[in-house]
N, CA, C and O atoms as a GROMACS GRO file, in nm:
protein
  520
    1UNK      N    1  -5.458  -6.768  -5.295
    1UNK     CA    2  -5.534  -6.649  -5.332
    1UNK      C    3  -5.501  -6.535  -5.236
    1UNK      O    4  -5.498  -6.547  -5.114
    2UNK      N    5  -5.473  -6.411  -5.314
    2UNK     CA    6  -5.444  -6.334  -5.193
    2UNK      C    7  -5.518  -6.249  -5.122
    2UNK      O    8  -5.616  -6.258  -5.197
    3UNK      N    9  -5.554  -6.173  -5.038
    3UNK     CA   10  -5.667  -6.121  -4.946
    3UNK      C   11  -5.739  -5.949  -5.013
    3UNK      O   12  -5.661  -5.864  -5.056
    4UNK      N   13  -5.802  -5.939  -5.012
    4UNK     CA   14  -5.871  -5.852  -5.068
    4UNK      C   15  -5.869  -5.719  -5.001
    4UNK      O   16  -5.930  -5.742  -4.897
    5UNK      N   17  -5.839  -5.613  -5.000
    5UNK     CA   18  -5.824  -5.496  -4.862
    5UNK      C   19  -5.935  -5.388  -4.904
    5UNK      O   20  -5.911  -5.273  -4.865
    6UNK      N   21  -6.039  -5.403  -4.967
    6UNK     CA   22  -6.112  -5.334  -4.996
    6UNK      C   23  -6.136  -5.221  -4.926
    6UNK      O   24  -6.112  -5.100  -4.928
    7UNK      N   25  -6.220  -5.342  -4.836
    7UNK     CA   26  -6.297  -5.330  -4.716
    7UNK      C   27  -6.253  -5.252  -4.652
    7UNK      O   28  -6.325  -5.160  -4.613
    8UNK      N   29  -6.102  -5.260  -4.612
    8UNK     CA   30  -6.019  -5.209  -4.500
    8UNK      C   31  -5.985  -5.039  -4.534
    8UNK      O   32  -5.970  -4.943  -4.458
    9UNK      N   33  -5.983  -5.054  -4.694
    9UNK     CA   34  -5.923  -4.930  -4.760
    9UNK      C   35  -6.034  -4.876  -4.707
    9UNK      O   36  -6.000  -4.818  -4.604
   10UNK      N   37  -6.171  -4.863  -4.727
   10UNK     CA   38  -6.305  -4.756  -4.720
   10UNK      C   39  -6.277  -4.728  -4.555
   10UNK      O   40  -6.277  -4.616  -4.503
   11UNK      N   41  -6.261  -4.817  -4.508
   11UNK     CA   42  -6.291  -4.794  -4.326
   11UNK      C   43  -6.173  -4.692  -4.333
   11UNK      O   44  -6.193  -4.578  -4.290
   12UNK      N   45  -5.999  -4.738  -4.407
   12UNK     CA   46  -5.971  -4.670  -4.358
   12UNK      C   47  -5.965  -4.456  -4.373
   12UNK      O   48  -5.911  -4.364  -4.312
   13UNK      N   49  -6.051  -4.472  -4.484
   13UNK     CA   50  -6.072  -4.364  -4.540
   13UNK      C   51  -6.215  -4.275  -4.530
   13UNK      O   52  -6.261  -4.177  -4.589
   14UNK      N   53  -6.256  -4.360  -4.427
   14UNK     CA   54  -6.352  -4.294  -4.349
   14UNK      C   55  -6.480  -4.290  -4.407
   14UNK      O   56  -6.565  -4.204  -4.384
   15UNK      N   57  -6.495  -4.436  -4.524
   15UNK     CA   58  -6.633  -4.446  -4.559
   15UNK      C   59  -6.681  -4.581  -4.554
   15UNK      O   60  -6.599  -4.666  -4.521
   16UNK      N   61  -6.824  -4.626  -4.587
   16UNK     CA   62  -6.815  -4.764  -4.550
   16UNK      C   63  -6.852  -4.819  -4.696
   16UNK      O   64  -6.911  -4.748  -4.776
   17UNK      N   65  -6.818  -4.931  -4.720
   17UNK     CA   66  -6.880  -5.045  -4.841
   17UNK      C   67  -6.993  -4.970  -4.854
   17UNK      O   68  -7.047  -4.928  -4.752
   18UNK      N   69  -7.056  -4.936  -5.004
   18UNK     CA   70  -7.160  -4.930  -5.044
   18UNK      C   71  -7.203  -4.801  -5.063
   18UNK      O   72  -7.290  -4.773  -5.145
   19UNK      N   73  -7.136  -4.704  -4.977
   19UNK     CA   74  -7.172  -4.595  -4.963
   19UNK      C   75  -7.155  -4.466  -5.067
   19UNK      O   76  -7.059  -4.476  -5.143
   20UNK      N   77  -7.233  -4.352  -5.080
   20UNK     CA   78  -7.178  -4.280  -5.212
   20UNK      C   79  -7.132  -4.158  -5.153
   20UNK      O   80  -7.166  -4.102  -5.049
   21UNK      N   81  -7.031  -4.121  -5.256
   21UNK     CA   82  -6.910  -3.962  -5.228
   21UNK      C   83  -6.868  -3.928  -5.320
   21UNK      O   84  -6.862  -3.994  -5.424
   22UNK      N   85  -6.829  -3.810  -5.301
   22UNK     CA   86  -6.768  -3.734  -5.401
   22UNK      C   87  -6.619  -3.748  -5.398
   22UNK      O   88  -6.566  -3.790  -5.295
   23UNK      N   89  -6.546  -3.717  -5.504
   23UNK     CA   90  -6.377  -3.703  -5.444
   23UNK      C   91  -6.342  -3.583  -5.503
   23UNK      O   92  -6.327  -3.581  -5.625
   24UNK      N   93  -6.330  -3.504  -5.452
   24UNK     CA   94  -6.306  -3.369  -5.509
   24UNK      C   95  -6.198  -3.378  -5.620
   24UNK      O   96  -6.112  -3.464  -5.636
   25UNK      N   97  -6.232  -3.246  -5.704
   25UNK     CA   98  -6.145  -3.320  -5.836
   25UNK      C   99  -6.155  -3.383  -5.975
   25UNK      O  100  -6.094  -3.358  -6.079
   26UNK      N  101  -6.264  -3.484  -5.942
   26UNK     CA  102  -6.311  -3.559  -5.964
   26UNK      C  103  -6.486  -3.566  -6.033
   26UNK      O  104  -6.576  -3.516  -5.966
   27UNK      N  105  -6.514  -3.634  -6.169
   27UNK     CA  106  -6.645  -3.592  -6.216
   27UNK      C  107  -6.714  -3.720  -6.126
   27UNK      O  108  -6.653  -3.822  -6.095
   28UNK      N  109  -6.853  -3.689  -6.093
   28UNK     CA  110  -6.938  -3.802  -6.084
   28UNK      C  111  -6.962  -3.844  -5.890
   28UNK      O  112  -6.897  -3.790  -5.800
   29UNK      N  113  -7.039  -3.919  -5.877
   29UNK     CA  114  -7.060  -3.988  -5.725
   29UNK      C  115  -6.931  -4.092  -5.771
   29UNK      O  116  -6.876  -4.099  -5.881
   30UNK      N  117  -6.901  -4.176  -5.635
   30UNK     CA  118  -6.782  -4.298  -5.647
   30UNK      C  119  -6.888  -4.341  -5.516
   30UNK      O  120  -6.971  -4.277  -5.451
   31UNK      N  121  -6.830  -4.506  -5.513
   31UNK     CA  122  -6.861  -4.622  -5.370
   31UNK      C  123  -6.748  -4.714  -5.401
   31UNK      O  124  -6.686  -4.742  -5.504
   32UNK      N  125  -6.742  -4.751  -5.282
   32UNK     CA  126  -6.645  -4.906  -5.272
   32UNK      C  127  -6.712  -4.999  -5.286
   32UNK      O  128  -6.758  -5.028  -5.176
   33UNK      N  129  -6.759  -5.093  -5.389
   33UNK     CA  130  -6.800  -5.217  -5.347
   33UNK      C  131  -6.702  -5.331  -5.274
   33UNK      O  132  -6.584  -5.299  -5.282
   34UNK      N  133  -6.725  -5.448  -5.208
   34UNK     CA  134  -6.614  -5.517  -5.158
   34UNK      C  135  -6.519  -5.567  -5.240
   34UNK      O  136  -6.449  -5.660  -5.200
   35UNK      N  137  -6.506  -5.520  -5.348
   35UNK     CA  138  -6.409  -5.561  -5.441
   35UNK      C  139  -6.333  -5.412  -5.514
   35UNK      O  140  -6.212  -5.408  -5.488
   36UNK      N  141  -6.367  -5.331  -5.571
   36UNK     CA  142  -6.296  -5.239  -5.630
   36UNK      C  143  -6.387  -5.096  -5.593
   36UNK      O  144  -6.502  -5.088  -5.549
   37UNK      N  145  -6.300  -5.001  -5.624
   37UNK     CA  146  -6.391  -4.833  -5.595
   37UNK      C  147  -6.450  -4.822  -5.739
   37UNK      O  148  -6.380  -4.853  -5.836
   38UNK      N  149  -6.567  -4.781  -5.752
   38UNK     CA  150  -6.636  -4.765  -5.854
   38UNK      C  151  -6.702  -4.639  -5.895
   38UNK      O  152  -6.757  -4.579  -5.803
   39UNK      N  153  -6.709  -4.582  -6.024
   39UNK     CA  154  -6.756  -4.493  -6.033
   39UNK      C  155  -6.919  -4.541  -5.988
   39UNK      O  156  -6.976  -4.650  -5.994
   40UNK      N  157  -6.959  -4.423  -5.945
   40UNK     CA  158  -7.148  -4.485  -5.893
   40UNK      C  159  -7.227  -4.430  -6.004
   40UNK      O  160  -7.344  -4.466  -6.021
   41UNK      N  161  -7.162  -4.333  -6.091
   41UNK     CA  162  -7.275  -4.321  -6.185
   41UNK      C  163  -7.290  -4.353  -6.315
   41UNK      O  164  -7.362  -4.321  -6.409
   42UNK      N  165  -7.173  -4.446  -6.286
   42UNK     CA  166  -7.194  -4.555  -6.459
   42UNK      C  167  -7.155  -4.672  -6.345
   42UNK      O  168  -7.067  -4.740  -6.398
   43UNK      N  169  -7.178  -4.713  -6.236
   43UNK     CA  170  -7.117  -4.815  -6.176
   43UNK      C  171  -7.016  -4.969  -6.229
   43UNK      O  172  -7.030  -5.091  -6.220
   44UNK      N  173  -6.898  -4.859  -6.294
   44UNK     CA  174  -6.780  -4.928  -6.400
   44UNK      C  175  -6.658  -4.888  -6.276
   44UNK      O  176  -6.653  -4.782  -6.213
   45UNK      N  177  -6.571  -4.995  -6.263
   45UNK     CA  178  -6.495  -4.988  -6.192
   45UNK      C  179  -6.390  -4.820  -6.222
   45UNK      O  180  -6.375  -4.768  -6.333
   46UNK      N  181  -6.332  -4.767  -6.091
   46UNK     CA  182  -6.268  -4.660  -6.196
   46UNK      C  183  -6.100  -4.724  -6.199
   46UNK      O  184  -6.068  -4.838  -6.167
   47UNK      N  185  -6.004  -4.612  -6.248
   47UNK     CA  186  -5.898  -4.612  -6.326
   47UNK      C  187  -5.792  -4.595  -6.168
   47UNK      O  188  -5.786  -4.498  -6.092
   48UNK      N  189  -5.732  -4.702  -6.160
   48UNK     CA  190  -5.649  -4.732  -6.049
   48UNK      C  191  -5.622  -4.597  -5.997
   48UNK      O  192  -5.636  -4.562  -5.880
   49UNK      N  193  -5.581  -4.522  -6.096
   49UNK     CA  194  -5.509  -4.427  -6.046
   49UNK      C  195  -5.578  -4.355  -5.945
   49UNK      O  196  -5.505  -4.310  -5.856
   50UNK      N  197  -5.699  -4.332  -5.936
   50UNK     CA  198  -5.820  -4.220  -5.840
   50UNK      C  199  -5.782  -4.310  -5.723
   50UNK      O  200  -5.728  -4.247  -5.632
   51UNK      N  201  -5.795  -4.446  -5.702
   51UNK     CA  202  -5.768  -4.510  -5.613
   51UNK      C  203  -5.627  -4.515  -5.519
   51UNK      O  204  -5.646  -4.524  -5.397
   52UNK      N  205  -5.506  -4.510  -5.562
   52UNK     CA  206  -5.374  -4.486  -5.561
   52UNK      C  207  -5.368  -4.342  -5.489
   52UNK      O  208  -5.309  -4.337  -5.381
   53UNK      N  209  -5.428  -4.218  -5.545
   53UNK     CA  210  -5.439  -4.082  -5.554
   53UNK      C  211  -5.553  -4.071  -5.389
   53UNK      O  212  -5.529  -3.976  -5.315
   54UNK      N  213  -5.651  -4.156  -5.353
   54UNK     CA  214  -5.659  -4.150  -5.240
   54UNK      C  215  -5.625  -4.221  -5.108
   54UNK      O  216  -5.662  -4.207  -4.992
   55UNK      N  217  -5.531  -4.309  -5.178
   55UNK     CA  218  -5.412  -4.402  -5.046
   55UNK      C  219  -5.325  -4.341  -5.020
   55UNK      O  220  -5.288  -4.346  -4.902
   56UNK      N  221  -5.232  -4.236  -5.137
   56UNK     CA  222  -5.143  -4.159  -5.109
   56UNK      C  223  -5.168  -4.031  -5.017
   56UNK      O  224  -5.078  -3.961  -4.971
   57UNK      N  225  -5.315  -4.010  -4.997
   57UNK     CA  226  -5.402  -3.848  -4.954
   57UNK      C  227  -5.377  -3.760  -5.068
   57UNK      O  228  -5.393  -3.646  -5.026
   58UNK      N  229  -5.336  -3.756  -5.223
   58UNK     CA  230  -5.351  -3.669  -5.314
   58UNK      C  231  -5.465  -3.623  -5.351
   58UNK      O  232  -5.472  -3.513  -5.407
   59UNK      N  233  -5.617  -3.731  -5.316
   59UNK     CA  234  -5.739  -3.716  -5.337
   59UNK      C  235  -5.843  -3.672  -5.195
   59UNK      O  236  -5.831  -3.718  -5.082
   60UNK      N  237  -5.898  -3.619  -5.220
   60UNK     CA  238  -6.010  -3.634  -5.076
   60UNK      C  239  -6.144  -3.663  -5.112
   60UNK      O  240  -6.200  -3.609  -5.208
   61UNK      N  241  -6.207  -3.763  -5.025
   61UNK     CA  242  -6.332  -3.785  -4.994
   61UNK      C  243  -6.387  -3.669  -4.971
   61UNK      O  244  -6.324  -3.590  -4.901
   62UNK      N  245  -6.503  -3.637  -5.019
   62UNK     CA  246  -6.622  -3.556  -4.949
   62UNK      C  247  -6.733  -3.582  -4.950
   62UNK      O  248  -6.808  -3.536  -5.036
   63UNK      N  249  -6.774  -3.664  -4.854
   63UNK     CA  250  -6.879  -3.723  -4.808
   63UNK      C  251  -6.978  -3.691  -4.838
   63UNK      O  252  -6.971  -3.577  -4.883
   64UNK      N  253  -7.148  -3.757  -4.842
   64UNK     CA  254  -7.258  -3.665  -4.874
   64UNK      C  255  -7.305  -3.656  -4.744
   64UNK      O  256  -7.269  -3.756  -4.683
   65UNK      N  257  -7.385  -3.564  -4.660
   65UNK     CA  258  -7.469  -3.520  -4.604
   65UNK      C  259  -7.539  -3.699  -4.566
   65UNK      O  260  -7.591  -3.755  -4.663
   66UNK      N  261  -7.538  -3.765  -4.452
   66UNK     CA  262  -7.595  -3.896  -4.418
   66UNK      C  263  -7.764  -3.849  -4.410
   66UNK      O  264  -7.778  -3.740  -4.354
   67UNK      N  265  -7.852  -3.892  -4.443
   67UNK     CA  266  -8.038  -3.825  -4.408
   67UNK      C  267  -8.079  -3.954  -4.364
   67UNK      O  268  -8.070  -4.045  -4.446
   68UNK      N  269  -8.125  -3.980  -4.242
   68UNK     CA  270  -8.225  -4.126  -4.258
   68UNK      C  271  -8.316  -4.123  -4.302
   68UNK      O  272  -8.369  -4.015  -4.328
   69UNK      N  273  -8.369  -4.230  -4.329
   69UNK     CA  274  -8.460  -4.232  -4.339
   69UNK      C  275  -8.583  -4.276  -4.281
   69UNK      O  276  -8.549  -4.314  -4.169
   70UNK      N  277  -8.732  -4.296  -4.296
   70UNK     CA  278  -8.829  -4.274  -4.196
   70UNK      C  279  -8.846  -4.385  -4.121
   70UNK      O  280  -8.923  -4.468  -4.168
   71UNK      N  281  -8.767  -4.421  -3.961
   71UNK     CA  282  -8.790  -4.540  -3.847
   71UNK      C  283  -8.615  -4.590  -3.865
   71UNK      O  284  -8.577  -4.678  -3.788
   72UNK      N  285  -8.528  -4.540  -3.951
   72UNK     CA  286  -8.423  -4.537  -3.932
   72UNK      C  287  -8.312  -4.468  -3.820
   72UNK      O  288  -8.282  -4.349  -3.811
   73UNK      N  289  -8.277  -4.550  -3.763
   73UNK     CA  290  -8.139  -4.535  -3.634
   73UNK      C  291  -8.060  -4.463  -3.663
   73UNK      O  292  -8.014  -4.494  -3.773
   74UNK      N  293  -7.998  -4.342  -3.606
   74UNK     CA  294  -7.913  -4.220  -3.671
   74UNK      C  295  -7.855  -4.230  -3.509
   74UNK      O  296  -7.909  -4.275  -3.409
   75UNK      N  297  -7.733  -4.173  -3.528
   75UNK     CA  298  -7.675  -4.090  -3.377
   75UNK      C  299  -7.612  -3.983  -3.389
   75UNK      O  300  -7.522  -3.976  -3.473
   76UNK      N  301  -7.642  -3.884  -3.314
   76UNK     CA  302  -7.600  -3.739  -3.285
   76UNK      C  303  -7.500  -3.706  -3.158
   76UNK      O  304  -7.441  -3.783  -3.082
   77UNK      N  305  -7.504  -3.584  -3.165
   77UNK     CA  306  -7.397  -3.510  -3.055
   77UNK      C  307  -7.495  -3.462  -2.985
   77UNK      O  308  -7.568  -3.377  -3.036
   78UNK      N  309  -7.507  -3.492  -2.897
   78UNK     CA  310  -7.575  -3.353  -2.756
   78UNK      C  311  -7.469  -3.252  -2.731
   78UNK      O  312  -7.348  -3.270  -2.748
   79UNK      N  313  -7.537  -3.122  -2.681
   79UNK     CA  314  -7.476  -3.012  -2.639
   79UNK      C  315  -7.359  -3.056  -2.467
   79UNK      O  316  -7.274  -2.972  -2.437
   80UNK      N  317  -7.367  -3.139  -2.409
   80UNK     CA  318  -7.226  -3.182  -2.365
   80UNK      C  319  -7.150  -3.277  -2.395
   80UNK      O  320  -7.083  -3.333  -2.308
   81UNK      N  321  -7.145  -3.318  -2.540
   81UNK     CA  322  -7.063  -3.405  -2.636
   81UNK      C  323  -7.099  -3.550  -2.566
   81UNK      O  324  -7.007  -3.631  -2.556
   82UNK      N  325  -7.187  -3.573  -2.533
   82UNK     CA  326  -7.276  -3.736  -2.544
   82UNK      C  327  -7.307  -3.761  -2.640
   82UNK      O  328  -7.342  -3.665  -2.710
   83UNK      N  329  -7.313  -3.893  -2.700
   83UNK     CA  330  -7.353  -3.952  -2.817
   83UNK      C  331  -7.438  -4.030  -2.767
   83UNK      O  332  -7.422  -4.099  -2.666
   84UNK      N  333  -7.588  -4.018  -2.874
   84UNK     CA  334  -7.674  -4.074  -2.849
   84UNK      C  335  -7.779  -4.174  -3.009
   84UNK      O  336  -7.789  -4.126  -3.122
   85UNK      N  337  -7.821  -4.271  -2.978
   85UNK     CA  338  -7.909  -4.329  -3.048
   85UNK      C  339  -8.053  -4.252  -3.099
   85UNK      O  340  -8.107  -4.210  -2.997
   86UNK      N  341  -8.128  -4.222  -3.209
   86UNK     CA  342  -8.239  -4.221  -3.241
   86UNK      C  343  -8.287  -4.281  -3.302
   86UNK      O  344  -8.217  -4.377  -3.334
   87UNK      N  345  -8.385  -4.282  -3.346
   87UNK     CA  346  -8.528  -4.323  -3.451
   87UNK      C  347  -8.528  -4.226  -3.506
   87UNK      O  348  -8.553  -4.123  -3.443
   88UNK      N  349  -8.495  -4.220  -3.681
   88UNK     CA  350  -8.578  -4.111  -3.783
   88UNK      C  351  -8.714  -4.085  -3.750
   88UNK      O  352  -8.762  -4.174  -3.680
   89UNK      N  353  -8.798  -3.986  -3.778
   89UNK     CA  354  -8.948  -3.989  -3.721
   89UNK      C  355  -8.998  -3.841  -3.850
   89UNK      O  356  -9.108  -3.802  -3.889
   90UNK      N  357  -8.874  -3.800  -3.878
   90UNK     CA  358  -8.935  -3.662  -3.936
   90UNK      C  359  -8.954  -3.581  -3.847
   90UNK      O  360  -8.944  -3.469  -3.897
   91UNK      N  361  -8.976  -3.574  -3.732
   91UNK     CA  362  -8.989  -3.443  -3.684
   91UNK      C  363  -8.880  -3.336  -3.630
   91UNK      O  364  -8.767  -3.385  -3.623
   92UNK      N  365  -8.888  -3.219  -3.596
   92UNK     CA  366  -8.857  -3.069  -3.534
   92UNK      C  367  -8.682  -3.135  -3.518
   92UNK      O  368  -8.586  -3.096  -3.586
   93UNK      N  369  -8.678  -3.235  -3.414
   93UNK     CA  370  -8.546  -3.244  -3.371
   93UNK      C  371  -8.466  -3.346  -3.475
   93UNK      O  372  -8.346  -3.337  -3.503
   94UNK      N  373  -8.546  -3.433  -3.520
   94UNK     CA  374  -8.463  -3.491  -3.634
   94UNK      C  375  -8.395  -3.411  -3.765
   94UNK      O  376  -8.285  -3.425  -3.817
   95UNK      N  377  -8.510  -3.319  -3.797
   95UNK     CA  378  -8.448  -3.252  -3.892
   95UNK      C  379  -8.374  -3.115  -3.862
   95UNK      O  380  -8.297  -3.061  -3.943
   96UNK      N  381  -8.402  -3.071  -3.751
   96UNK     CA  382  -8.295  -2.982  -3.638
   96UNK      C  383  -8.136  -3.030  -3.703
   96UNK      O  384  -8.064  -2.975  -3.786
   97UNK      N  385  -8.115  -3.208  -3.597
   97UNK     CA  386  -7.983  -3.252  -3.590
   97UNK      C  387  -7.947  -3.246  -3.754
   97UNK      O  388  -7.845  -3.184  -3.782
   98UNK      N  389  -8.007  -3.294  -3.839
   98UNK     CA  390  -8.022  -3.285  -4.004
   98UNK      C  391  -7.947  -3.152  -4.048
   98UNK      O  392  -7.836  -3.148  -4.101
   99UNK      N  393  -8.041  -3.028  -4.010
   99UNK     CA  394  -7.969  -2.916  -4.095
   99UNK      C  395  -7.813  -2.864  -4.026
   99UNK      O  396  -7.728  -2.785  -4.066
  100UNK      N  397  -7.824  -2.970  -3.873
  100UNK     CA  398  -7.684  -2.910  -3.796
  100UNK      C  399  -7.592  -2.964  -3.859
  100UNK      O  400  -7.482  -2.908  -3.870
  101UNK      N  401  -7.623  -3.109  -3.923
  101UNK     CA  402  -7.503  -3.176  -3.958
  101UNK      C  403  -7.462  -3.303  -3.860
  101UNK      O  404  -7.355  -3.362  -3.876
  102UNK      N  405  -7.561  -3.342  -3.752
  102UNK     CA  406  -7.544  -3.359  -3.662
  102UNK      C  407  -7.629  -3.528  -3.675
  102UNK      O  408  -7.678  -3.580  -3.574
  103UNK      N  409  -7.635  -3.596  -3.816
  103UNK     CA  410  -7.708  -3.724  -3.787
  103UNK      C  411  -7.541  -3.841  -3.847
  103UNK      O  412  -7.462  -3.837  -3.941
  104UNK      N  413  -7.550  -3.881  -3.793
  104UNK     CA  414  -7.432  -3.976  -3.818
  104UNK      C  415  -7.482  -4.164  -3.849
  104UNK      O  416  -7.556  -4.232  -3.777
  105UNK      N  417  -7.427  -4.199  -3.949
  105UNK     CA  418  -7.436  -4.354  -3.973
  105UNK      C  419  -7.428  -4.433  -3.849
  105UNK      O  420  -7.512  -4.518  -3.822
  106UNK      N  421  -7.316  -4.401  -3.767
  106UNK     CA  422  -7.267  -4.518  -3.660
  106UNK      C  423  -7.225  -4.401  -3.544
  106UNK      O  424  -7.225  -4.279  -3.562
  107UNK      N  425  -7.193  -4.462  -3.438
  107UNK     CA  426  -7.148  -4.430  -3.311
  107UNK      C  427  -6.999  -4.331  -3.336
  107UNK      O  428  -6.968  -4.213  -3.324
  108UNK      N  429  -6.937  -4.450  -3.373
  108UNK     CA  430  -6.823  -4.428  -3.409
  108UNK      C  431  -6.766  -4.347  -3.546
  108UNK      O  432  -6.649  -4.306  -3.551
  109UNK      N  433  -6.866  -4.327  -3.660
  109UNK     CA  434  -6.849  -4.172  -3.726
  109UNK      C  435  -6.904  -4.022  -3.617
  109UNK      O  436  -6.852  -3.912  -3.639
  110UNK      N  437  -6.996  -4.037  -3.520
  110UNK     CA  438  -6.988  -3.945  -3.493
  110UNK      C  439  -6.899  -3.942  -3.376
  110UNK      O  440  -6.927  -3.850  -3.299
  111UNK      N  441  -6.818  -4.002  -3.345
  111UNK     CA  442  -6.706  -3.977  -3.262
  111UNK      C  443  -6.592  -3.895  -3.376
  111UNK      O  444  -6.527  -3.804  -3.324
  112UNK      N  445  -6.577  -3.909  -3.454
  112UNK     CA  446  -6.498  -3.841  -3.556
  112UNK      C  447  -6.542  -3.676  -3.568
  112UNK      O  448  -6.468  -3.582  -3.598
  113UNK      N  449  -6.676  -3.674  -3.538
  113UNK     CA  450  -6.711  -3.557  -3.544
  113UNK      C  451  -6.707  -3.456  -3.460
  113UNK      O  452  -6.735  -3.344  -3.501
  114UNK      N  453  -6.681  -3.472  -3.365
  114UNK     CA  454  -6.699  -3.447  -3.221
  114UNK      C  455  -6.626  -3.290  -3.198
  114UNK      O  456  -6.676  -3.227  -3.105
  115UNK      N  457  -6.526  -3.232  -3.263
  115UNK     CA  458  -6.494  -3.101  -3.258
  115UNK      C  459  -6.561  -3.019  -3.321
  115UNK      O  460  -6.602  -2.913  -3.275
  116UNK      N  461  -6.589  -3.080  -3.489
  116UNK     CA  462  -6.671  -3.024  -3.526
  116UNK      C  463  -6.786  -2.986  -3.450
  116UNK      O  464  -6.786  -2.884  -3.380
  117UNK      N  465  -6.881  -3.061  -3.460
  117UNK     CA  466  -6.982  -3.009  -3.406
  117UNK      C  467  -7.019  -2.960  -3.259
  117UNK      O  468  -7.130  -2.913  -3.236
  118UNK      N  469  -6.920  -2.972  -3.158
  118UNK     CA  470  -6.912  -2.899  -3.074
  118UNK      C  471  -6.858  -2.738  -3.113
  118UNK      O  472  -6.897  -2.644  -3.043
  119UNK      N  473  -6.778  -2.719  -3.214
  119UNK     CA  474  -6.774  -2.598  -3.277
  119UNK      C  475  -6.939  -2.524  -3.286
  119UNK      O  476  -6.978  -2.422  -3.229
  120UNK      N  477  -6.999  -2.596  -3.358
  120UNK     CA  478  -7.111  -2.581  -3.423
  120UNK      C  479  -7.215  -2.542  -3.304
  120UNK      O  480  -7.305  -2.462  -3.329
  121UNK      N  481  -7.203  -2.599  -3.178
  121UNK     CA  482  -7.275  -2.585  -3.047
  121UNK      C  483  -7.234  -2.430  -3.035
  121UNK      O  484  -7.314  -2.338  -3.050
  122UNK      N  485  -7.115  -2.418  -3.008
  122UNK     CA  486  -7.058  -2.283  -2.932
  122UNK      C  487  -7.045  -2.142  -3.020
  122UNK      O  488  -7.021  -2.030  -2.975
  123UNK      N  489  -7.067  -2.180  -3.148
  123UNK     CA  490  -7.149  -2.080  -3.234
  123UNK      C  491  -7.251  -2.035  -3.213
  123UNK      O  492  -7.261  -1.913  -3.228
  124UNK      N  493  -7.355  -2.104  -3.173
  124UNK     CA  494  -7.481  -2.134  -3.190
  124UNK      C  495  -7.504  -2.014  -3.031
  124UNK      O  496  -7.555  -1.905  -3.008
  125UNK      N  497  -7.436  -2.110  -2.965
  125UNK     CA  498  -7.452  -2.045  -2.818
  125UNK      C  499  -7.380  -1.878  -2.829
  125UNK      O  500  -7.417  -1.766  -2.793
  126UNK      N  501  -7.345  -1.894  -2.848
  126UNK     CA  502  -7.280  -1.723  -2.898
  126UNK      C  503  -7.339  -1.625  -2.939
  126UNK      O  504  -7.365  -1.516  -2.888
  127UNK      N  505  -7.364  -1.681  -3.059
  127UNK     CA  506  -7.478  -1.619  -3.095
  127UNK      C  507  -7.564  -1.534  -3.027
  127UNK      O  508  -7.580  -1.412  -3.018
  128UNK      N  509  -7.641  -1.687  -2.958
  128UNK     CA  510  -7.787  -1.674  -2.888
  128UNK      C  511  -7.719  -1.575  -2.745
  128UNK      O  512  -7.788  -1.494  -2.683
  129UNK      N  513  -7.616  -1.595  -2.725
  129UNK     CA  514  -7.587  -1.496  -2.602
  129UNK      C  515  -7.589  -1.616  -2.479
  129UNK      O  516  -7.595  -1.557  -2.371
  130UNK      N  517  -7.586  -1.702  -2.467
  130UNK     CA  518  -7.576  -1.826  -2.355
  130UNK      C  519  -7.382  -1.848  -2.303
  130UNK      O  520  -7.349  -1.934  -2.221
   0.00000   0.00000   0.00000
């Protein structure tokens, strides 16, 4: 039997099993289940080709906006590019990091982020005159 690369394809395309996105281009949400990429909103496998079209990079992911939810673990960027652990809670700074863009699934997506949103810091600070 031969090995399945599902899995490997989403990681390597910068999403995880289960998760929902857009692919620009493209009608509808999509996810990887551990077996094939699926459309998510008839959850029917799709047509090789969308799949093919984002191994080659002809397609792009565009991610949705991650939100936790309430007592859910998120990690952000601090203003000297530390990455840190939270608790969803709803409040001021959760939904702060929220409208920054700034709540991440794992450690290691927001290490991906890390120019970005240091961009996003030094705007900010500019702005404000700091």
């Amino acid at each position: 039997m031969s090995k399945n690369y599902i899995p490997e394809i989403a990681e390597m395309l910068g999403v995880e099993v289960g998760e929902e996105f857009r692919i620009l281009g493209q009608e509808g949400d999509f996810k990887f289940s551990r077996e094939e990429l699926l459309c998510y909103s008839s959850n029917t496998n799709c047509c090789e080709s969308v799949l093919i079209g984002l191994i080659r990079g002809k397609l792009t992911i565009k991610r949705h906006p991650f939100k936790p939810i309430y007592g859910e673990t998120y990690y952000f960027i601090d203003t000297f590019g530390d990455i840190y652990d939270e608790t969803w809670y709803d409040n001021s700074e959760n939904i702060a990091y929220y409208l920054m863009g700034n709540c991440f699934r794992s450690k290691k997506v927001a290490e991906t982020h890390m120019d970005e949103i240091a961009k996003k810091y030094k705007e900010t600070f500019d702005e404000l005159g700091k």
